[in-house]
C-alpha positions as CSV (number, residue, x, y, z in Angstrom):
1,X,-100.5,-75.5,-7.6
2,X,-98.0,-76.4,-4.8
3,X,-95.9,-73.7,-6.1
4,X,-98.8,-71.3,-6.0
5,X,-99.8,-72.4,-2.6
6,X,-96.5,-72.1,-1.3
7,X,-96.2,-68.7,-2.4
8,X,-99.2,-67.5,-0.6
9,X,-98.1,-69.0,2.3
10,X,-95.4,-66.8,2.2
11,X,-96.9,-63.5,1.2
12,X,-99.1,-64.4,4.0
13,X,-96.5,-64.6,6.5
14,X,-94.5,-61.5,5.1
15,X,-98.0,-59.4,4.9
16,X,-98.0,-57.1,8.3
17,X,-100.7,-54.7,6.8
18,X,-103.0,-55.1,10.8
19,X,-100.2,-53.7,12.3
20,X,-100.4,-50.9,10.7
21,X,-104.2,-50.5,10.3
22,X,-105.6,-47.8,12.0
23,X,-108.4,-45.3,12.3
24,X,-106.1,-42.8,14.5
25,X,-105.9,-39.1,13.2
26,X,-102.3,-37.1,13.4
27,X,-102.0,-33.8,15.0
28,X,-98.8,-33.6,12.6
29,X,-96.9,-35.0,9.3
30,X,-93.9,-35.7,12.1
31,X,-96.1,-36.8,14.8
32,X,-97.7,-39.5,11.8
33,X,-93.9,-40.5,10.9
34,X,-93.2,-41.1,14.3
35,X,-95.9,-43.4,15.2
36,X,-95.0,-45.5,11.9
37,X,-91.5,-45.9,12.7
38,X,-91.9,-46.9,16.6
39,X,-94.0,-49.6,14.9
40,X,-91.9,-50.5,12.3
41,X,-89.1,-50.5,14.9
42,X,-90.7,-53.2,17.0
43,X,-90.9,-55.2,14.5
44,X,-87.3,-55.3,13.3
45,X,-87.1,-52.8,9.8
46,X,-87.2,-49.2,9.5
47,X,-89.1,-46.9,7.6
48,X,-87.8,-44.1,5.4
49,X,-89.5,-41.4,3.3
50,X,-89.7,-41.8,-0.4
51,X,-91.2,-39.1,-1.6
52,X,-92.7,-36.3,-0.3
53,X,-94.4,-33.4,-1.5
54,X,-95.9,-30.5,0.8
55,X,-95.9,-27.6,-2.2
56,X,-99.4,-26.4,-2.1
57,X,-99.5,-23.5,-3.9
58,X,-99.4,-24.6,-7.3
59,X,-103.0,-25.5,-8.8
60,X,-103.2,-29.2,-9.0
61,X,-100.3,-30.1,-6.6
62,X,-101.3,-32.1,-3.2
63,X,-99.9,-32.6,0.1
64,X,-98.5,-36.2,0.6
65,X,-96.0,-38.3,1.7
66,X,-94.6,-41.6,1.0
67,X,-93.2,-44.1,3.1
68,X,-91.4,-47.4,2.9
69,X,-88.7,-49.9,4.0
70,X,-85.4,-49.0,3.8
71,X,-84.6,-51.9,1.7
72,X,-87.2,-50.8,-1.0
73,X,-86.0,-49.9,-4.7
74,X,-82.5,-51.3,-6.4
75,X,-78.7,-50.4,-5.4
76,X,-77.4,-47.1,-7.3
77,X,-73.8,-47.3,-8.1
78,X,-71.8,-44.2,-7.1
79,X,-68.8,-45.5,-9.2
80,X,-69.9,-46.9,-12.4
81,X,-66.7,-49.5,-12.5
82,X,-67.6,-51.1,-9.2
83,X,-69.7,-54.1,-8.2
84,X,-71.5,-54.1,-5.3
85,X,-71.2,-57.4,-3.3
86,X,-73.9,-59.8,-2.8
87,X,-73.7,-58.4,1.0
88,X,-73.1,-54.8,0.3
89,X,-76.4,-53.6,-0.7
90,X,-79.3,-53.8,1.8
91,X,-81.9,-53.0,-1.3
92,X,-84.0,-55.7,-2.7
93,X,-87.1,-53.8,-4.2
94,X,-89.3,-54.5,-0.8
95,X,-92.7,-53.7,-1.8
96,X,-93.6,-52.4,1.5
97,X,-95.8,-48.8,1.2
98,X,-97.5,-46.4,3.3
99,X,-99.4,-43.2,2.1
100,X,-99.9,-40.5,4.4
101,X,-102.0,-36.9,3.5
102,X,-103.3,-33.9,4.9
103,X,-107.0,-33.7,6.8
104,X,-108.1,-30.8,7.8
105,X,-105.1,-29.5,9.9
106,X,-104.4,-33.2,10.5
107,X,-102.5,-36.5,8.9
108,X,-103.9,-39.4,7.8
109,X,-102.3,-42.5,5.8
110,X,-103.7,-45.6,4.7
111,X,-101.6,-48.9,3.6
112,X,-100.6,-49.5,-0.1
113,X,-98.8,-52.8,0.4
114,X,-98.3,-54.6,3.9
115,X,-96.1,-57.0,2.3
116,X,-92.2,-57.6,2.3
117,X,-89.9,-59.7,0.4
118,X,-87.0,-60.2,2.8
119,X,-87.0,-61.5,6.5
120,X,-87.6,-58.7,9.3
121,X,-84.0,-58.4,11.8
122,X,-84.3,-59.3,15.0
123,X,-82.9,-56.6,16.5
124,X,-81.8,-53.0,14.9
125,X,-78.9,-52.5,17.7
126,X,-76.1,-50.8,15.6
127,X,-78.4,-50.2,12.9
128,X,-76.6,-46.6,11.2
129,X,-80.2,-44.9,11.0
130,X,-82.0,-46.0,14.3
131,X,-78.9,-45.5,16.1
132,X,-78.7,-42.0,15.2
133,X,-78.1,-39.4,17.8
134,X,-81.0,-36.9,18.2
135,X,-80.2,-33.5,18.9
136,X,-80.4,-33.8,22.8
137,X,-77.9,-36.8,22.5
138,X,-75.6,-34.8,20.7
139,X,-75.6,-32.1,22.9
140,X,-75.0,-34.7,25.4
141,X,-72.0,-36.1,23.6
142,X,-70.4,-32.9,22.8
143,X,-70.3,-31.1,26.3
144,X,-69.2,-35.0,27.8
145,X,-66.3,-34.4,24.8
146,X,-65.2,-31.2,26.0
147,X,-64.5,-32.6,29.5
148,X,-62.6,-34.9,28.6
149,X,-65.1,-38.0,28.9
150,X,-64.3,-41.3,27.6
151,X,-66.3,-42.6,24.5
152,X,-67.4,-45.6,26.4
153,X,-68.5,-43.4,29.1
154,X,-70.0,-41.4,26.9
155,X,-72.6,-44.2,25.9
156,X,-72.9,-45.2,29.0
157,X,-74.5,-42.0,29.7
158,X,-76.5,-42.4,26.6
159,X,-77.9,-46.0,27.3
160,X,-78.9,-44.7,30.9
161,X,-81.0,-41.8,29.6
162,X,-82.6,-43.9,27.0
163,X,-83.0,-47.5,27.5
164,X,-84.3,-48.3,24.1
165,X,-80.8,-47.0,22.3
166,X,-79.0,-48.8,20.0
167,X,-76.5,-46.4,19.6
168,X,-72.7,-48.6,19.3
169,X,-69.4,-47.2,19.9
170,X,-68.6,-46.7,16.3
171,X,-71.8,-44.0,16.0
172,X,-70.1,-42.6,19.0
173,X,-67.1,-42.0,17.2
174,X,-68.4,-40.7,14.2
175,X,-69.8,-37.9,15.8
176,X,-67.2,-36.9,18.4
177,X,-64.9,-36.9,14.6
178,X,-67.5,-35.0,13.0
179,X,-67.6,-32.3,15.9
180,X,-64.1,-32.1,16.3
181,X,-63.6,-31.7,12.8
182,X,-66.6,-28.8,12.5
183,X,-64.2,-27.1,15.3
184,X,-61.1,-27.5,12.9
185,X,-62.8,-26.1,10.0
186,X,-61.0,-26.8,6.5
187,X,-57.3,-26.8,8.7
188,X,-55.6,-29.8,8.9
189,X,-54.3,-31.8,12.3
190,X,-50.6,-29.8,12.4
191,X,-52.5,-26.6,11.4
192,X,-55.1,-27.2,14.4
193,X,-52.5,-28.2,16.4
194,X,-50.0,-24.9,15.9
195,X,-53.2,-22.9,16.0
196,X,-54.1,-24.2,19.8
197,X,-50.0,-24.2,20.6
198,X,-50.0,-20.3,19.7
199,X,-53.7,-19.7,21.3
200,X,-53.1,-21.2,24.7
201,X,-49.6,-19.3,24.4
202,X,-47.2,-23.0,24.4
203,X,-44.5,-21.1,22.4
């Protein structure tokens, strides 16, 4: 009974279903996602779709979504002759679910399980999907890139438009290598390079 007792204490604790509980209507299935994950971001976890299905059309089929913590379902092994270590994976089957569908022209979603298994971070700075450039951001980065701006600079800029990033230097870098390498296409570095000598007329 201790056991049992113990166990609902727990649950209890783990169990964030009233801050999620809400009568409000969604003008949109974004607007609805974006709500949940403001939420979700405050209190240290992060939300990510499931499943989704917006097909209509077919007799039968519904409009829905589903959402959940990131750290919901089991590790899938890319490379069948490698383990995953202890600290690798952030999955641990958290039961944590949220159901949103259509009304009317407008979203609804009511909670399936308020409840997770694992404790909640204190803070998401560095986190690789909160600190995800949006499109603005990017934009940002990109024309700081072509003048030459230093990466630290660069989220500098960044924290002072937005003081709720959590954007790190390493995100930073990832993009400026992804744009850079968009620019390159499928030529490598001494290709790229002989390409800009001969453009900008070196030799």
């Amino acid at each position: 009974m201790s056991e049992f007792s113990s166990f609902l204490n727990e649950v209890a604790e783990g169990d964030y279903t009233y801050k999620f509980s809400t009568d409000q209507i969604f003008p949109s299935r974004s607007e609805l996602i974006e709500w949940v994950r403001k939420i979700a971001f405050d209190l240290g976890f992060v939300v990510v779709i499931i499943r989704s299905d917006t097909t209509t059309s077919e007799p039968g089929r519904k409009a829905f979504i589903l959402l959940g913590c990131e750290r919901s379902g089991k590790y899938k092994k890319y490379k069948p002759d490698v383990q995953p270590s202890v600290s690798g994976t952030r999955k641990c089957e958290c039961p944590f679910r949220l159901r949103g569908k259509p009304k009317g022209q407008s979203w609804v979603f009511k909670v399936m399980c308020g409840y997770h298994n694992h404790e909640l971070a204190e803070t998401l700075y560095g986190h690789p999907f909160v600190g995800r450039l949006n499109v603005v951001e990017q934009s940002i980065l990109v024309d700081m890139t072509k003048s030459q701006v230093k990466p630290s600079n660069i989220l500098l800029t960044l924290n002072e438009h937005n003081e709720a990033n959590v954007t790190i230097m390493k995100q930073i870098y990832n993009v400026k290598y992804t744009y850079k390498q968009s620019l390159r296409g499928s030529r490598t570095d001494m290709q790229q390079l002989m390409m800009l000598l001969d453009r900008d007329k070196y030799i």
